[in-house]
C-alpha positions as CSV (number, residue, x, y, z in Angstrom):
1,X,26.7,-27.0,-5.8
2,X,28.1,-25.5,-2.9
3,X,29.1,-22.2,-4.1
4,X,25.3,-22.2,-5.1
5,X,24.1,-22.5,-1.5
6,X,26.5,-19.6,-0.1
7,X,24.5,-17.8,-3.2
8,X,20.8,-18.1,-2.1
9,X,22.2,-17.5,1.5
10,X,24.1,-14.6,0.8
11,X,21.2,-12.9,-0.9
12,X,18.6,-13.8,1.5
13,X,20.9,-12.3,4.3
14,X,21.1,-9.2,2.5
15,X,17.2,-9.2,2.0
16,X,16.7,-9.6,5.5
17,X,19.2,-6.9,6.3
18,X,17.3,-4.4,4.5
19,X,14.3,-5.4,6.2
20,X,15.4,-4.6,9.7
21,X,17.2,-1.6,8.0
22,X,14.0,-0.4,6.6
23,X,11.8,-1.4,9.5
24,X,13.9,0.6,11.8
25,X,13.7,3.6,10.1
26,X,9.9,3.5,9.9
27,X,10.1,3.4,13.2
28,X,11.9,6.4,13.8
29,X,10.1,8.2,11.6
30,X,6.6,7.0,12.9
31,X,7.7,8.5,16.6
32,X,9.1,11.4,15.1
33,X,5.6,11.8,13.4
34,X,3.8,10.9,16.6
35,X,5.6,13.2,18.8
36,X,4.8,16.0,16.7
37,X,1.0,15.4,16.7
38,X,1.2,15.3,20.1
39,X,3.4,18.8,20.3
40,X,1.1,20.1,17.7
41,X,-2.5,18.4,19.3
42,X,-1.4,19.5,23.0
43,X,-0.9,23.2,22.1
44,X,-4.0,23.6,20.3
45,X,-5.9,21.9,23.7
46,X,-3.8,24.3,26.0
47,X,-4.5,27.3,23.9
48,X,-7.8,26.5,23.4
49,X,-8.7,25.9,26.6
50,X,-7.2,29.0,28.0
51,X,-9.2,31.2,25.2
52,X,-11.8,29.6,25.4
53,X,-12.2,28.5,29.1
54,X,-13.5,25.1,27.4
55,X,-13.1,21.8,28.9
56,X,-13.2,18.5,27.7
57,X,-17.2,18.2,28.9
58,X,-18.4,21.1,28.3
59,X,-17.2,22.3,25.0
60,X,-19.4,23.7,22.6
61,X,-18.9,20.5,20.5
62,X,-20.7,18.3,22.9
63,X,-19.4,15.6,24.6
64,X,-19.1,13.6,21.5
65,X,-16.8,14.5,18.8
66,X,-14.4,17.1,18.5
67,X,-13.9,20.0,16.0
68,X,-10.6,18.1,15.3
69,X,-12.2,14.2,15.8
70,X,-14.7,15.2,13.2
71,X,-12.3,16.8,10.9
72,X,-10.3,13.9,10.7
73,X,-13.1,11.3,10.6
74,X,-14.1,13.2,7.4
75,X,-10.7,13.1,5.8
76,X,-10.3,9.8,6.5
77,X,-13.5,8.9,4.3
């Protein structure tokens, strides 16, 4: 009965490993993905801004949504 126990422990240890394995590697990836958007999102603000001389306020979009808000409210739907 014992070697049973070490069993169902050993295989729920390993679970669990692969769990925090797994989780941790979301994780990296999810900043890795984050800090890209930001690169990527920054840039376009920058550039745009300095083309366009628009700010956040006054844009041609309104002070609502942006070009980029609205795009990705649509995709999302």
């Amino acid at each position: 009965m014992i070697p049973t126990y070490g069993g169902v422990l050993s295989a729920i240890k390993k679970a669990l490993w692969e769990l925090v394995e797994g989780q941790e590697r979301n994780t990296a990836q999810l900043e890795r993905i984050g800090a890209a958007m930001e690169q990527r999102w920054g840039s376009e603000e920058e550039s745009g801004k300095e083309e366009n001389g628009d700010d956040a306020e006054g844009s041609k979009d309104g002070p609502g949504e942006s070009q980029e808000e609205r795009t990705l409210l649509s995709a999302s739907c």
